[in-house]
C-alpha positions as CSV (number, residue, x, y, z in Angstrom):
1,X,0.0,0.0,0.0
2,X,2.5,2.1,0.8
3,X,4.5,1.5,-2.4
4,X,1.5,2.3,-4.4
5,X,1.5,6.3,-2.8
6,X,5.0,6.4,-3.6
7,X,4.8,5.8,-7.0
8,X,1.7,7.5,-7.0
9,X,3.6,10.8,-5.4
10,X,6.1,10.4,-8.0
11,X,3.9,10.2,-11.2
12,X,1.9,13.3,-10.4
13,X,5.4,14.9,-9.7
14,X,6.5,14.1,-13.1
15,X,3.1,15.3,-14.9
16,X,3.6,18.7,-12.9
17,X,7.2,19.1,-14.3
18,X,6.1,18.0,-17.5
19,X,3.4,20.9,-17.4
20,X,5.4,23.5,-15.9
21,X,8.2,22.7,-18.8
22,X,5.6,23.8,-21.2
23,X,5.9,27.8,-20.3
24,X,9.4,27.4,-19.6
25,X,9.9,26.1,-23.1
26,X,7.8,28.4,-24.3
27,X,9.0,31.8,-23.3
28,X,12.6,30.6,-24.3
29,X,11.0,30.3,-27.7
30,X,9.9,33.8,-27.4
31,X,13.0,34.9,-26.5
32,X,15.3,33.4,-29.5
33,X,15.1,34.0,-33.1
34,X,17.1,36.0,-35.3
35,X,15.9,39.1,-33.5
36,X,16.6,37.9,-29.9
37,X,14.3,39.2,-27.1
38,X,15.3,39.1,-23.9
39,X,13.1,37.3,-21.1
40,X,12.3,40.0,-19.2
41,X,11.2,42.2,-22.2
42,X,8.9,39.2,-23.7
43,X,7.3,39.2,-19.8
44,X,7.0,42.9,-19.8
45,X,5.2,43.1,-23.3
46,X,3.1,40.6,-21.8
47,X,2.1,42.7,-18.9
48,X,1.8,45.9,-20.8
49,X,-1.4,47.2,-21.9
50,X,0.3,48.7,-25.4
51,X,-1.6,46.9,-28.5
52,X,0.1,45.2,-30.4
53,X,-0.2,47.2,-33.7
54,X,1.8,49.9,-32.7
55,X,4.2,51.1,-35.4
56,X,7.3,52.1,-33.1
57,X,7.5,48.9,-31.6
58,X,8.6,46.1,-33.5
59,X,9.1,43.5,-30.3
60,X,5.2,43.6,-30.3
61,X,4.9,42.8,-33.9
62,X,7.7,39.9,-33.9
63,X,6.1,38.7,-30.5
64,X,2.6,38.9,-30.8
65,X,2.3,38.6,-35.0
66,X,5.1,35.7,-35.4
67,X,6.7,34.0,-32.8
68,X,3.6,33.6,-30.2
69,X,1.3,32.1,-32.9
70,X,3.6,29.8,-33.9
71,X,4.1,28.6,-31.0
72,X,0.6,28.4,-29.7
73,X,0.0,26.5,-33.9
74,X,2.9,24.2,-32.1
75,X,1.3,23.6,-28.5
76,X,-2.3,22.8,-30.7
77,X,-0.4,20.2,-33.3
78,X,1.9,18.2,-30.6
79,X,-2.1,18.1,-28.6
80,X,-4.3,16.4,-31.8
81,X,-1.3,14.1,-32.5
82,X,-0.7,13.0,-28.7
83,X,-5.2,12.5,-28.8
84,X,-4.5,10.7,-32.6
85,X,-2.3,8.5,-30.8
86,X,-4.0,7.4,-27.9
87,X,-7.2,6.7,-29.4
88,X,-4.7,5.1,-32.5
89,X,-3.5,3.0,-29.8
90,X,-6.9,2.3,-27.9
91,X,-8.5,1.5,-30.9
92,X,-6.1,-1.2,-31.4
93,X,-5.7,-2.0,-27.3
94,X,-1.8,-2.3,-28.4
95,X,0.4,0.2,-26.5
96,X,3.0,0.1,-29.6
97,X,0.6,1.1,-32.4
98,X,1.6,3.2,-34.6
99,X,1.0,3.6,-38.2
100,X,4.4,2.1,-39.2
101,X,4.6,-0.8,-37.5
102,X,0.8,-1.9,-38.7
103,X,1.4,-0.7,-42.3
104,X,-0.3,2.3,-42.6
105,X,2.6,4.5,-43.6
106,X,2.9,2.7,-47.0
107,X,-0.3,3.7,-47.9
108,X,0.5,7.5,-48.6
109,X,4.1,6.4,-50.3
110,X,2.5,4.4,-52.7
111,X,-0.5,6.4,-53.4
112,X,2.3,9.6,-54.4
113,X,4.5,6.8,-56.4
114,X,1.4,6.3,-58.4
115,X,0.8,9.6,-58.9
116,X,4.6,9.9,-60.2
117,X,4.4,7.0,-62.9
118,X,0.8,7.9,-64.0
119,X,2.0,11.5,-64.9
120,X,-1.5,12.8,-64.2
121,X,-2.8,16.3,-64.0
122,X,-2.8,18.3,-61.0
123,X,-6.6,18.0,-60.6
124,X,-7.0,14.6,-61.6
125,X,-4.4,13.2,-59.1
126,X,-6.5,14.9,-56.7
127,X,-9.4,13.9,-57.4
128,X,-7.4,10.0,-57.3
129,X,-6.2,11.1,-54.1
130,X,-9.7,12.2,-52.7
131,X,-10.5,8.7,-53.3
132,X,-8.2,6.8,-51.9
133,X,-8.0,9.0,-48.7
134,X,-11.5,7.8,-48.0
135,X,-10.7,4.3,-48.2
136,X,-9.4,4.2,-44.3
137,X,-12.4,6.4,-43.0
138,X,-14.9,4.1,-44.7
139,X,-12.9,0.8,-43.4
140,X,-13.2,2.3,-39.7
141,X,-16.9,3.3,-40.2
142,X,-17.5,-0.3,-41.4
143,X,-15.4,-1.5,-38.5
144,X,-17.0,0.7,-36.2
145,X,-20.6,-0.9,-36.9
146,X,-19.8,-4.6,-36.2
């Protein structure tokens, strides 16, 4: 029982460091680039009531028009493929599913080989490729009725 706490203690330490490593991270992407920033001027802007349109003050711009979308595009992207994973892997109840070691990856290769060797148009190999990209969703819809 009283391993159990332990290793309980220790998880929830690790999911707090993981989360508080997600601002960290963060602002030190705020900060570098080729026009570097430094920490406590990305905290100020932050705290400042200034908008962000301001033609005098290109650390605004850079922060608030490049760097901090990309970064919150990043934080959004890393989130759907951790959720595509887990349910990729609950689907299957296999902890090591992933699309290349069940086969999936060769799917796309082929499908842009084929494109290659039938020199098609550009809007007929999409309409090729439409097709074939709804193969999958049809096979789990079918899957998903049984």
């Amino acid at each position: 029982m009283r391993e159990e706490t332990r290793k309980g203690r220790i998880f929830w330490i690790f999911v707090l460091a993981l989360l508080l490593l997600i601002p960290i991270c963060s602002l030190i992407a705020l900060c570098l680039g080729p026009f570097r920033i430094a920490p406590l001027r990305v905290i100020e802007e932050f705290l400042s009531s200034q908008k962000a349109g301001s033609a005098q003050d290109n650390v605004r711009r850079v922060l608030f028009y490049i760097r901090l979308p990309r970064i919150l595009m990043s934080l959004v992207a890393g989130a759907g493929l951790a959720t595509a994973g887990a349910a990729f892997q609950s689907l299957f109840g296999n902890p090591l599913a992933t699309p290349d070691t069940l086969g999936w990856q060769t799917g796309p290769l082929s499908e842009r080989r084929g494109g290659f060797s039938l020199d098609l148009a550009e809007w007929e190999w999409r309409s090729v490729r439409c097709a074939w990209d709804c193969l999958p969703f049809c096979w789990f819809l079918h899957s998903a009725k049984e």
